[in-house]
C-alpha positions in Angstrom: 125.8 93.6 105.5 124.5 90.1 104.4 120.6 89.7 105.1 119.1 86.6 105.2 115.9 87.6 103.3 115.3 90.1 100.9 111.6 91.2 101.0 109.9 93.0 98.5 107.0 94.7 99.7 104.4 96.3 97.4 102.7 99.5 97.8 104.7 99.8 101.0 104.3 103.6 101.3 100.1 103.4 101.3 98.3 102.9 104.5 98.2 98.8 105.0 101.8 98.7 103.5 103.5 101.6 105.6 102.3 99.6 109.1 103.8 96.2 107.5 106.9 97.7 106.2 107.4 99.5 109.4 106.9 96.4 111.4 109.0 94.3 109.2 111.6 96.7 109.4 111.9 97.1 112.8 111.3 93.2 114.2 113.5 91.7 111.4 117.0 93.6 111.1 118.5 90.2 109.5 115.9 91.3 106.5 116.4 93.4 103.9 113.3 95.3 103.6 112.2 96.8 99.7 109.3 99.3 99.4 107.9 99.5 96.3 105.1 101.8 95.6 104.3 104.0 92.6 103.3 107.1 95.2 99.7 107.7 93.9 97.9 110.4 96.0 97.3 107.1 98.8 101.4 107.0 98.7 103.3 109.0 101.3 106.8 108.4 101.9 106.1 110.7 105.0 104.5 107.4 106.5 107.5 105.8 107.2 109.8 108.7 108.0 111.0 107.3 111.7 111.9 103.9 109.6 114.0 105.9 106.1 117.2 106.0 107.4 117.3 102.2 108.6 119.9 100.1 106.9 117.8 97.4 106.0 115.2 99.5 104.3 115.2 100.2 100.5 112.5 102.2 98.7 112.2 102.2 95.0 109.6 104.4 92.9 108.2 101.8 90.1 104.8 101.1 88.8 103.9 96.9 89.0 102.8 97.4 85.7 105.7 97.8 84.2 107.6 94.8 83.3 110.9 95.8 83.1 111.0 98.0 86.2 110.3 94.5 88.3 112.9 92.9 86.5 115.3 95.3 87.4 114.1 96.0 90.6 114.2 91.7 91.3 118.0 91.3 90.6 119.1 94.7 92.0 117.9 93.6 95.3 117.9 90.0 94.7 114.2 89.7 95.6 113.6 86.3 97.7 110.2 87.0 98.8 107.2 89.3 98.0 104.2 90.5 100.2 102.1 92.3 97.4 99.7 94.7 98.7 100.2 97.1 95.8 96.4 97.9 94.6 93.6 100.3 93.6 91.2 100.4 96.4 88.5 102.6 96.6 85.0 101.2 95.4 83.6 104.5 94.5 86.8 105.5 92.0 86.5 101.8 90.7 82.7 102.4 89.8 84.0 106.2 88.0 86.7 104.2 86.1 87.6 100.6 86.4 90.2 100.5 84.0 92.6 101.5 86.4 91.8 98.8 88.4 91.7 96.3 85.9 95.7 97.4 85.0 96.6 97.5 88.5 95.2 94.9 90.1 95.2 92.2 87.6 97.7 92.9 85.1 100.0 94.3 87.6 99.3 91.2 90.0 100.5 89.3 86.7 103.6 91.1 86.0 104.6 90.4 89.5 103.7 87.0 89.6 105.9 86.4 86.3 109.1 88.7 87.6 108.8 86.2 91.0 108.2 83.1 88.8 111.3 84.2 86.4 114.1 85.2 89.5 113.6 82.4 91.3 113.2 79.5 88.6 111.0 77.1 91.0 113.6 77.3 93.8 112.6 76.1 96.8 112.5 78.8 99.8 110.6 81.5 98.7 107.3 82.7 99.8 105.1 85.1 97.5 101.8 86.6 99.6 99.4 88.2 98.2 96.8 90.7 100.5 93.5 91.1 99.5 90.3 91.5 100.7 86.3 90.4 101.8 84.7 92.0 99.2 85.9 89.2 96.8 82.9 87.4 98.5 80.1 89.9 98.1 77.3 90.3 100.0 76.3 88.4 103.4 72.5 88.3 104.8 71.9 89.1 108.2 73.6 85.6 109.5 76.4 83.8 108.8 80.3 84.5 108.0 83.1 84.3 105.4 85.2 81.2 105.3 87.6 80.4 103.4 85.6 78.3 101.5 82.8 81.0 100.6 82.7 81.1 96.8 83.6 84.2 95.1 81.1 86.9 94.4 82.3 90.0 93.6 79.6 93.0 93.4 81.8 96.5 92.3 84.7 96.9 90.0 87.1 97.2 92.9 86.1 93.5 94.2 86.4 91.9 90.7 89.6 93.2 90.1 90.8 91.3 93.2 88.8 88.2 92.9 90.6 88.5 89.6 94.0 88.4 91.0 93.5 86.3 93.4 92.3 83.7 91.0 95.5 84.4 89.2 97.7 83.8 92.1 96.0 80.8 92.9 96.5 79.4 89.2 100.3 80.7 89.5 100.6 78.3 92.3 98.6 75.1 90.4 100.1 75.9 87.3 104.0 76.5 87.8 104.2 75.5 91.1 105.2 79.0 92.5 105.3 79.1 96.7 102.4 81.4 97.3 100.0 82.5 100.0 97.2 84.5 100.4 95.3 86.6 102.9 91.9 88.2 102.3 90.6 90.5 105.0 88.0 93.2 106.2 88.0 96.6 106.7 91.1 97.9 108.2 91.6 101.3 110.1 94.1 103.1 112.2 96.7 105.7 112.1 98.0 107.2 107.9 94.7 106.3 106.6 94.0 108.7 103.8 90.8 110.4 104.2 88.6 108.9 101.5 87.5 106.1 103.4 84.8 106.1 105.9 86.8 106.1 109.6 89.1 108.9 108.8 86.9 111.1 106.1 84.2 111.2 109.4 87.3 112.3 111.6 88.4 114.7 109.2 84.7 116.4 108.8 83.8 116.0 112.2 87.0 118.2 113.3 86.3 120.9 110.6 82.5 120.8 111.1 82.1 119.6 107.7 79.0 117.6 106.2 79.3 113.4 107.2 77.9 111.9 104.2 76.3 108.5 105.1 74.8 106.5 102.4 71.6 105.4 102.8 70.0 105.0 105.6 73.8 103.7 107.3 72.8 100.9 107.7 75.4 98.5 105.8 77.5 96.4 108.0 81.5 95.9 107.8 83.9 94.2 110.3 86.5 96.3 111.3 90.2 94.8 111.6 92.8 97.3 113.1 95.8 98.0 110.9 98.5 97.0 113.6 96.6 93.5 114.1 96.3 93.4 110.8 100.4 94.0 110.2 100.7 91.5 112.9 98.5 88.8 111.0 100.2 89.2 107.9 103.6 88.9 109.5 102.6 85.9 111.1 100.9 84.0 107.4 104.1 85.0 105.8 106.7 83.5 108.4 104.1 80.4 109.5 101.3 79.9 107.0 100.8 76.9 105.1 102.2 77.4 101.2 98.9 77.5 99.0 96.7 78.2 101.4 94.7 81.6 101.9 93.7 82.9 105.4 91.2 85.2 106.5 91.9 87.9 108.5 89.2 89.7 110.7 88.5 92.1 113.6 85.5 90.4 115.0 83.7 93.6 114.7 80.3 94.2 113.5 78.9 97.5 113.0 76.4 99.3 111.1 77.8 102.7 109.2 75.4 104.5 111.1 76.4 103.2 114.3 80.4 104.1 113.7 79.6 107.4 112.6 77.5 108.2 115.6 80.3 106.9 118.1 82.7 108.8 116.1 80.7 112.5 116.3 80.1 111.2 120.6 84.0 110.5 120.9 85.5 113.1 119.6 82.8 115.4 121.2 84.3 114.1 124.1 88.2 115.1 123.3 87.1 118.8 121.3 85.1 119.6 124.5 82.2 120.1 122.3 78.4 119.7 123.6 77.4 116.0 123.7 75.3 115.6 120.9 76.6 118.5 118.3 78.9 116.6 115.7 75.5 114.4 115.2 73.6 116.8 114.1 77.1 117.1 111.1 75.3 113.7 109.3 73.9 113.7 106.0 72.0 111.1 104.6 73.2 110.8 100.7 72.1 108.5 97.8 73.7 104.8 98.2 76.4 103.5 96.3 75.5 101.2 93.1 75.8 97.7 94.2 77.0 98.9 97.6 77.0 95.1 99.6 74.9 95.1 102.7 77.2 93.0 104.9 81.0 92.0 105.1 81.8 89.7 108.5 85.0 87.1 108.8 85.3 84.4 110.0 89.3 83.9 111.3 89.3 80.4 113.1 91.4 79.2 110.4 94.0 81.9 111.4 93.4 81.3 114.7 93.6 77.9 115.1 96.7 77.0 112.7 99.1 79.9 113.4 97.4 81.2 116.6 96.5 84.9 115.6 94.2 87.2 117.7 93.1 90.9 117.6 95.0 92.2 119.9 92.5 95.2 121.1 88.9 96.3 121.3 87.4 98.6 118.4 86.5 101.1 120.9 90.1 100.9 122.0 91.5 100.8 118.6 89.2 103.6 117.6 90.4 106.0 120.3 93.7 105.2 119.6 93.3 106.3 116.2 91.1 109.6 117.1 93.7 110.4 118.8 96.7 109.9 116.4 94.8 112.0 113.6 94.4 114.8 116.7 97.8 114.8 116.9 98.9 114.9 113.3 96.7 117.7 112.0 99.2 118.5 109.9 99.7 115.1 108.2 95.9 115.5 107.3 95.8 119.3 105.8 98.8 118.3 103.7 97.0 115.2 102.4 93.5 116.7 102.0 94.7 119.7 100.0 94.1 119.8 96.3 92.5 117.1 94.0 91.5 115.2 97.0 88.9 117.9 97.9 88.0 118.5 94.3 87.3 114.7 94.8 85.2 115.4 97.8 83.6 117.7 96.7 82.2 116.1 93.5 81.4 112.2 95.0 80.0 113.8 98.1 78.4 116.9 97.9 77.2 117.0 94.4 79.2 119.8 92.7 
């Protein structure tokens, strides 16, 4: 079958990547779709199960910091496109050891940049995005949002890794003239999200009447951006966004930590039949993050106004939705949670 694209996509089996490659997949038969992801404990192939047998889905193992394995991987598939979402992402594991986030997200950001820039010898048609995030910003104050045009202030190791590659990608385009775009957006959650992060480790502990650590006093801020909308968003840059240009992408959704958690524990009292009230009584106030950023909040009217992207649900919706799914796929969970992740747990949360 000939396809008229042949997309490479990045950490494709990871939680943002699995939506986008499942959503590519299925809205774009013409395209060949390429998964590439390394299958770290955040990779699960089991994420795109309903999508495997699809004929225009590839998957390939590889690591983006190796050189030759992109090379190869580029004129097997004849690569005509990337979406790169292949990254390290957890602030706390950056703080334990950045050097893994240093080879990943900027050196491997760099090998990919140079397979694209080497395959497709400045020809014209191709389209390179690269997804990163709102902590490249740092830390807002009580008012105001992220714009494009905020200037870079990254706080953690995690964040300067991306600010990092982002810079590269930008210099990739100035320097040799190679057709990229960028997206940068806030928190996402929904459905495969491995439980390390704050939505679905609350879910998970709340469901097993575990501890819900909150640092602080919970009352950072983050805007929440559902992983679907966020798919949708990065679907829409890629096919419609201007070459060069980076977009933000946000949920319009500003909560405290504290806030979340406590609609969380009332929720999901709500579908175990528990008393109102019990799952609170579950939080655990635990010392704050180093450099942990007191407020992340997009602003999107670039998105919206230019290529006409919207949220397309509520966070109350978007959080039921996703209560629900991890309900439903208690198996999915105990299978990812087993092992080194609660030896992980164990030691960043509870103290031993």
């Amino acid at each position: 079958m000939e396809f008229s694209k042949h997309i490479l996509i990045t950490g494709g089996a990871g939680f943002i990547g699995s939506h986008l490659v499942r959503r590519m997949v299925r809205n774009y038969p013409s395209y060949l779709i390429v998964n590439l992801d390394k299958l770290t404990y955040a990779g699960n192939l089991e994420n795109l199960s309903d999508v495997a047998d699809a004929p225009n889905y590839r998957f390939e193992k590889a690591d983006i910091c190796d050189p030759a394995a992109l090379k190869a991987i580029f004129e097997k598939h004849q690569i005509t496109d990337v979406i790169h979402l292949a990254a390290e992402s957890h602030v706390d594991r950056s703080i334990e050891g950045p050097m893994e986030f240093v080879l990943t997200n900027v050196v491997g950001t760099v090998n990919l940049l140079e397979a694209a820039r080497a395959a497709w010898q400045n020809e014209a048609g191709h389209v390179f995005h690269h997804v990163s995030t709102d902590e490249v910003y740092g830390s807002l104050g009580e008012e105001g949002l992220f714009t494009e045009q905020t200037a870079y202030d990254p706080r953690s190791p995690y964040s300067a890794s991306k600010a990092s590659s982002d810079h590269f990608v930008r210099a990739y385009f100035h320097t040799y003239g190679l057709p990229v775009k960028m997206s940068n957006c806030s928190n996402n959650y929904g459905s495969h999200h491995f439980p390390e992060k704050l939505i679905p480790l609350m879910i998970h502990n709340i469901v097993n009447e575990k501890p819900l650590p909150v640092y602080g006093k919970g009352d950072n801020i983050r805007d929440w951006l559902w992983v679907e909308d966020h798919a949708s968003a990065i679907d829409t840059i890629f096919h419609n966004g201007r070459l060069g240009e980076s977009y933000n992408v946000g949920g319009l959704n500003e909560w405290t930590n504290i806030e979340l958690v406590r609609f969380l524990c009332s929720l999901l009292d709500r579908k175990l039949g528990r008393a109102s009230g019990s799952s609170e009584q579950l939080i655990t106030y635990v010392t704050d993050r180093a450099g942990h950023d007191k407020r992340y909040a997009i602003d999107a009217t670039k998105l919206e106004t230019e290529l006409g992207w919207k949220p397309s649900i509520t966070f109350e919706e978007g959080l039921e939705r996703t209560v629900d799914w991890y309900l439903a796929n208690q198996a999915w969970v105990e299978k990812v949670t087993s092992g080194a992740y609660q030896d992980y747990y164990n030691h960043m949360y509870l103290g031993r």
